[in-house]
Structures are given as structure tokens and as C-alpha cells.
N, C-alpha and C positions, 0 to 999 in steps of 0.2 A: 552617348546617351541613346536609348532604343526607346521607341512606341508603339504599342501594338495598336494592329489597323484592323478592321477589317470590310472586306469587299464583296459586293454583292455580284453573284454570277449570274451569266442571260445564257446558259449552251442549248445547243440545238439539240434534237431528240437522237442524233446520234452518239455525240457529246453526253449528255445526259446518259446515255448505252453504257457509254467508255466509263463514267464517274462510279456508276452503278456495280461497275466490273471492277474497278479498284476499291470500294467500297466491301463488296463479299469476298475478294480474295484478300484485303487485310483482318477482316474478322476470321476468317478461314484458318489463315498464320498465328494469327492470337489463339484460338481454340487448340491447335493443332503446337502449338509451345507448352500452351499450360498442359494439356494431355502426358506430354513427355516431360515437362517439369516433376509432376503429382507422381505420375509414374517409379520416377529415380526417387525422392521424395522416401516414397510408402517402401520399397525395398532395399535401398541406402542410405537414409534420411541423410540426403544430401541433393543439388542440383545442380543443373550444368551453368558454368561459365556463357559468357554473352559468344565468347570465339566456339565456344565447340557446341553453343546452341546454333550458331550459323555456317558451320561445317555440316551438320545434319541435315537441316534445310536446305542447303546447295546441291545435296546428294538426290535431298528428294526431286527438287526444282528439275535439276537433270536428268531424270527419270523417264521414261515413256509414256509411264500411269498417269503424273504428275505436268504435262508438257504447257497443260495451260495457263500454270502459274507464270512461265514466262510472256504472253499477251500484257502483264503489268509492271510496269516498271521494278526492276530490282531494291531501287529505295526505299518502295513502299513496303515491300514486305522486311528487309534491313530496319526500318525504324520499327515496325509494329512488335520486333524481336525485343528492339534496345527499350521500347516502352512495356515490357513485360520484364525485363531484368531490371527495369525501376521499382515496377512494382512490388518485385520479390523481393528487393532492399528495403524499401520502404516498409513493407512487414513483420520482415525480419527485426527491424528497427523499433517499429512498435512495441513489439514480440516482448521488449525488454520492461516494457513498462504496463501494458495493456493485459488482462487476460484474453480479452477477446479483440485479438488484432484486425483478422480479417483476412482470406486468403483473396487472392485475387479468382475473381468468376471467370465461366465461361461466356460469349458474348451472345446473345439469342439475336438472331435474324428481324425480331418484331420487337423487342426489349431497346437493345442497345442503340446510341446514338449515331447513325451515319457517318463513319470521316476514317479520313486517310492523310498518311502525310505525303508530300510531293516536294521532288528534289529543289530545293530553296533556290539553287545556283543558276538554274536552267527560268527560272521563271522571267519574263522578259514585256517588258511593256512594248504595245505598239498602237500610240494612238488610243484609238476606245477598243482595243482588245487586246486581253491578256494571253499570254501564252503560257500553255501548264506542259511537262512531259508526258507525253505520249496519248496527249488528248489533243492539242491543237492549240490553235488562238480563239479565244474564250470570248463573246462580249461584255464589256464590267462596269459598273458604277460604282465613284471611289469620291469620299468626301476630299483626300489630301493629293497633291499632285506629285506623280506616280515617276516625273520623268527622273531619266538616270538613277532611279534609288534601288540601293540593292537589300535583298528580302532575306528574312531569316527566318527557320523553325515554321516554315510555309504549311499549313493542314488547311484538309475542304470538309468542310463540314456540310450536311445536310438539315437544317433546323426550322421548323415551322412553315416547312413547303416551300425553302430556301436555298438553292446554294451559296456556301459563304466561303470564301479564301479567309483564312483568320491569318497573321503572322506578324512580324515585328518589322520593325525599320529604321533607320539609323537617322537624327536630329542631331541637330546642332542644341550646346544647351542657351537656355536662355539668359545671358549679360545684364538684362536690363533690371537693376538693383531697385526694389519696394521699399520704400521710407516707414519704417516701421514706429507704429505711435506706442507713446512709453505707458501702456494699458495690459493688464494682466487679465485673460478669460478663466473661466473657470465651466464646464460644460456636463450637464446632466441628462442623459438618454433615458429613453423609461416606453412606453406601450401608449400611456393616455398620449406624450406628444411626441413628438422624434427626439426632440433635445431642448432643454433651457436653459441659456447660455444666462451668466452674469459676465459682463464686460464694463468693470472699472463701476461696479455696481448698479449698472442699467439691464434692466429685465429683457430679454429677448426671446421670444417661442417661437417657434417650426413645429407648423402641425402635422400628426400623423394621418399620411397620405391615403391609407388604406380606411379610414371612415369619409372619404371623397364618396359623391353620391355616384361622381364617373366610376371608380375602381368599383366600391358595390354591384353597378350594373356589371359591369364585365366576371365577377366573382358570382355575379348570379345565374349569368349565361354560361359562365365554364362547370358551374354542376349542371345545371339541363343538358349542358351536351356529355357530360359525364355520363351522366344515367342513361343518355340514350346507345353512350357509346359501351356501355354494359352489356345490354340488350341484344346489340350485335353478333352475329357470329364468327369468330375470331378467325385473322385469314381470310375471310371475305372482302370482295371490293366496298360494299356499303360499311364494311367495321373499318377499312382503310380511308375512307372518305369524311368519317365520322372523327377519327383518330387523326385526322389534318385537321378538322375546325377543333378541336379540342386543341392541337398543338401549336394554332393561332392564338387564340385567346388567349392561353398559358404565355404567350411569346407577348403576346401585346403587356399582359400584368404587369411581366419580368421587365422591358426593356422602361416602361412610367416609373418603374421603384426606381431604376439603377439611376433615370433621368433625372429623378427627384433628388435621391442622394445624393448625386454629383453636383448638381446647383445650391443643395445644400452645405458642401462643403465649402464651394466656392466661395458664398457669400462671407461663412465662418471666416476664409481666411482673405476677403476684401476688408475684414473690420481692422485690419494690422495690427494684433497686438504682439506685444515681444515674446510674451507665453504664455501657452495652452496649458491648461489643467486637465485630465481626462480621468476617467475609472478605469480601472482596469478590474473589466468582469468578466465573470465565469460564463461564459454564455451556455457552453454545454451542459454546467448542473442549471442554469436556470430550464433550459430546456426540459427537463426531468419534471418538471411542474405541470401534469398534464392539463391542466385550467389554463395555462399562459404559453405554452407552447407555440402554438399557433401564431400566437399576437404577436409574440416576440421574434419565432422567423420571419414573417413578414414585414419587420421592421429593418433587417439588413444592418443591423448594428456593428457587426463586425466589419462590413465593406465601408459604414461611416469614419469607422476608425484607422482603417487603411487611407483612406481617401486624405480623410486630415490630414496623418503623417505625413505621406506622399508629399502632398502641395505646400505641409507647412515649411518643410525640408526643404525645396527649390524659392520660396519666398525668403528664406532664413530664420525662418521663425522656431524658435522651444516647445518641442513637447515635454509633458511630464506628466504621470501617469499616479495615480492614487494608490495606498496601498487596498490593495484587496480589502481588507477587512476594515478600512476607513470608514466611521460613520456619520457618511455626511447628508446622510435624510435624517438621522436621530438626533446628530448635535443643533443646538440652537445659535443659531449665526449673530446674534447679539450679545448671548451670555455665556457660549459653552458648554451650558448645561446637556444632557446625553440624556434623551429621553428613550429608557431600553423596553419598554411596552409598546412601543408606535407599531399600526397595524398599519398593510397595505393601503384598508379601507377608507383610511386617513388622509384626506386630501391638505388639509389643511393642518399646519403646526403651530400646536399651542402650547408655548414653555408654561411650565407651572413655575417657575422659581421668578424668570423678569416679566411674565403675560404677553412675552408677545407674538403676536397673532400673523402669520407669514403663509406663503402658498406652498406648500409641502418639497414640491421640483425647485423653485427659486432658491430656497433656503439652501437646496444641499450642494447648488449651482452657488452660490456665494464661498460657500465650506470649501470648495472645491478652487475657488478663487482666490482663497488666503493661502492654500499653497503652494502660490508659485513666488511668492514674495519669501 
């Protein structure tokens, strides 16, 4: 069983030098693959292999022109290869369903995310410093304790004026078996709350985070520094200075949602029922809705739903998932009656045929409840 971890770096401004340097020369390698992918591409509509995209590269690597690709570890530029021949599958793969797949880009200097992969095997603990190849032993801050464990799929990322070691690591799993209570959930996600659970017909809501007056302020302070980071002239130290508190703030939003989510789930599955009921929604055509866009990425619905899975499967607990087209805001959870005029704007549901009168989320969170029976 693996976990992914990840660890906060302290390097020195030499260090820092060194990260910088494996940083531009794997965007370098990425540019310089796709170049000669696109290339073969437009004159054989066809591309090279992962082996003879790294015969190429070796030729260049050893080159005289090229000498200083060797200053960075071999790895690094080997994986930035094998993550471009993902991408080309992965497109390729779309290709079959998508009209507009998506080729894979070029990486801009001031665009793209900071990171690099670093050879997993080599990584080694010592005490409170890590050691990376070909950069040294690192100072680090790590929530799990690091000794003797061995690291896989190791990348550094640079993020919000951060270095972060991100990677996996090998757990034992957890034996100790949860007494699951004989209660059925039934769980409705929506924009006004994050979710309204019925559980064994008891109402339960989780609010949504993002009309907190805290997240507000911090959403208000990321357009002022938006607008001012507009203003700037691009490549500039003041637009790089400006383009860090921007990248703060955005980092602080991100990491309260993922927090909230996560405690969210937890609780879900501290109520132990035997089985979850869930929707299974479109997220991407809801997206399409340019009025609710917004509201609904910032709600993380899809990570909610990984999250549950995830946990409820190590607890032992049933998922089951609704059919798409189930209507379980429109059905009436007393009589069955399917009311096919209900507007969004309808908070509240009112059967014409038994009168009765229900909170519009709760209702379809009950609906959602009779199907795991």
C-alpha cells in the first residue's frame, strides 16, 4: 500500500542555484522532444518511440554544443522524455473520442509549473536533511517519519514560493476492522451546501466553504493583487514579486478547500454506514453553465467523491453510485410523485399530488437513500 507525502524543502542559495538548473534544463528537454515529435508528426504523421526518442537525446547530450545538459542528472532529463511519451498516448487516446483532444504544449519559462523528477532510489534520509542527486543534502520538514522508508516517483516542485519534494511511500495497511452500523446514506452535493446527507433518515448539512467570510477576504485580496499584477511589466522583478503574493494567496484558497474536503469526508465515513449512495454527475457539462461554473469548480465535487471512495473502501464500506439520469430532486420522497417542471430556483419542494412540503437537497438525499436498500 503506497502514500503520497509531501515535504517541505529549506536549500541554500546554492542549492536553490542547483534546483533552478534542473528545473530549466527539464523544461528545455520537454520543448526540445515536442519540437521533434511535431516535426516527424507534420511530415510522416507518425512519432518516435520512447527508445529512439532517447537515442536522439543522448547524441545530443554528448555533443560539444550541448555539454551542459550533462551538469544535471541523467534521470531528469530520461523521465521528462517518458512524461511526454505519456502525453502523446494519452492524446492519442482521447483522439478516439474527443474532437478537440488537445496536443500537448510547449512549456514557457514564466507559464509553466516549476518541477523536476529526481532519481527516487538515490534519495536518502539523514536526520533533518534530505538528500537529492546531484544537489546535496537538503534541510526538510516532513509531517511522517522518514526513517528507513524507501521513496518512489520522487519530483520537486516549486509552488507558492516553496520547494516541495512530492512522492509516494510504502505503508503498511491498516488491520484494525470499524464496526459498521446497519444504516444506509444516501448523499446530495449541490453549490448552496457541499452535501446533504440522509443517514437512516436524519438530516445532516455541510456548508459550503467558499461563502466563509475568511475565504471571501482571501478571494478578495487575490483580485486586488490580480489587478495589480496586470499592471506590471511582465519579466520584471516587481511583476515577479507581485506574481509570488498572487501565488500565495491562490495556494492558501487551494490548500482550506482540499482541508475542508478531507474532513469532510472523514466525518461521512466516521458515521459507519454499510452503504453510500452517491450521484453520479456530469461535472464537465455542468460546467458548461456559464452562471454556475465558477460556484461549482470551487466546490471540488469531484475530489469529494474520490475522497469517499478512497476511505469508504479501506473502512469496508459500499459505494453505489445513482444512475445519471435519476431524479432525485424531482421525485417526491413520500409519494413518488416526479415533479418534471421544478426549477433550480426552487428551494423548497412541494408535491402537488401528497402536499408535502420538504427542503429541496434533503428530499433528493432521502431518494438517494432508498437506493442502497
Amino acid at each position: 500500500m503506497y502514500e503520497a507525502i509531501v515535504i517541505r524543502l529549506f536549500p541554500t542559495k546554492s542549492q536553490a542555484k542547483l534546483l533552478w538548473q534542473n528545473v530549466g534544463t527539464a523544461r528545455w528537454t520537454w520543448n526540445w522532444g515536442l519540437s521533434i515529435q511535431k516535426k516527424s508528426y507534420s511530415e510522416n504523421e507518425k512519432i518516435f518511440d520512447i527508445n529512439e526518442l532517447k537515442r536522439k537525446f543522448t547524441e545530443i547530450r554528448n555533443s560539444e554544443e550541448f555539454k551542459w545538459l550533462q551538469e544535471v542528472s541523467r534521470q531528469v532529463e530520461a523521465n521528462v522524455l517518458i512524461d511526454l511519451d505519456k502525453a502523446y498516448r494519452n492524446f492519442f487516446r482521447r483522439l478516439k473520442t474527443e474532437k478537440n483532444a488537445g496536443l500537448p504544449k510547449f512549456k514557457s519559462k514564466w507559464k509553466s509549473i516549476p518541477s523536476f523528477c529526481t532519481r527516487s532510489e538515490k534519495v536518502r534520509v539523514y536526520e533533518n536533511l534530505i538528500y537529492l542527486e546531484k544537489i546535496g543534502r537538503v534541510r526538510f520538514k516532513a509531517q511522517e517519519n522518514l526513517e528507513n522508508v524507501k521513496f518512489y516517483n520522487a519530483r520537486v516542485k516549486f509552488e507558492n514560493g516553496k520547494w516541495l519534494l512530492k512522492c509516494a511511500i510504502e505503508v503498511l495497511p491498516n488491520k484494525s476492522k470499524i464496526i459498521l452500523r446497519d444504516l444506509k446514506m444516501g448523499i446530495d452535493v449541490g453549490v448552496k451546501s457541499l452535501a446533504v446527507i440522509s443517514c437512516g433518515g436524519h438530516k445532516r448539512v455541510f456548508k459550503n466553504i467558499n461563502r466563509n467570510h475568511k475565504m471571501k477576504r482571501l478571494n478578495r485580496q487575490l483580485r486586488h493583487h490580480q489587478r495589480i499584477l496586470a499592471r506590471k511589466q511582465k519579466s520584471s522583478k516587481n511583476h515577479l514579486k507581485e506574481k509570488c503574493k498572487v501565488q500565495n494567496i491562490y495556494g492558501r484558497i487551494k490548500r482550506k478547500r482540499h482541508e475542508y474536503i478531507q474532513q469532510i469526508a472523514r466525518k461521512i465515513i466516521n458515521m459507519r454506514p454499510k452503504v453510500i449512495v452517491l450521484e453520479d454527475l456530469n461535472i464537465r457539462g455542468m460546467m458548461k453553465n456559464r452562471h454556475l461554473a465558477r460556484a461549482i469548480a470551487e466546490q471540488n465535487l469531484y475530489l469529494l467523491r474520490k475522497l469517499i471512495e478512497r476511505k469508504a473502501t479501506e473502512a469496508g464500506i459500499k459505494v453505489k453510485f445513482a444512475d445519471r439520469f435519476y431524479p432525485s430532486s424531482k421525485m417526491c420522497s413520500n409519494c413518488g410523485h416526479v415533479k418534471k417542471d421544478l426549477k433550480l430556483s426552487e428551494r423548497i419542494y412541494k408535491c402537488p399530488t401528497c402536499g408535502k412540503i420538504i427542503d429541496r437537497d434533503f428530499n433528493a438525499a432521502l431518494n438517494l437513500e432508498r437506493l442502497a436498500y
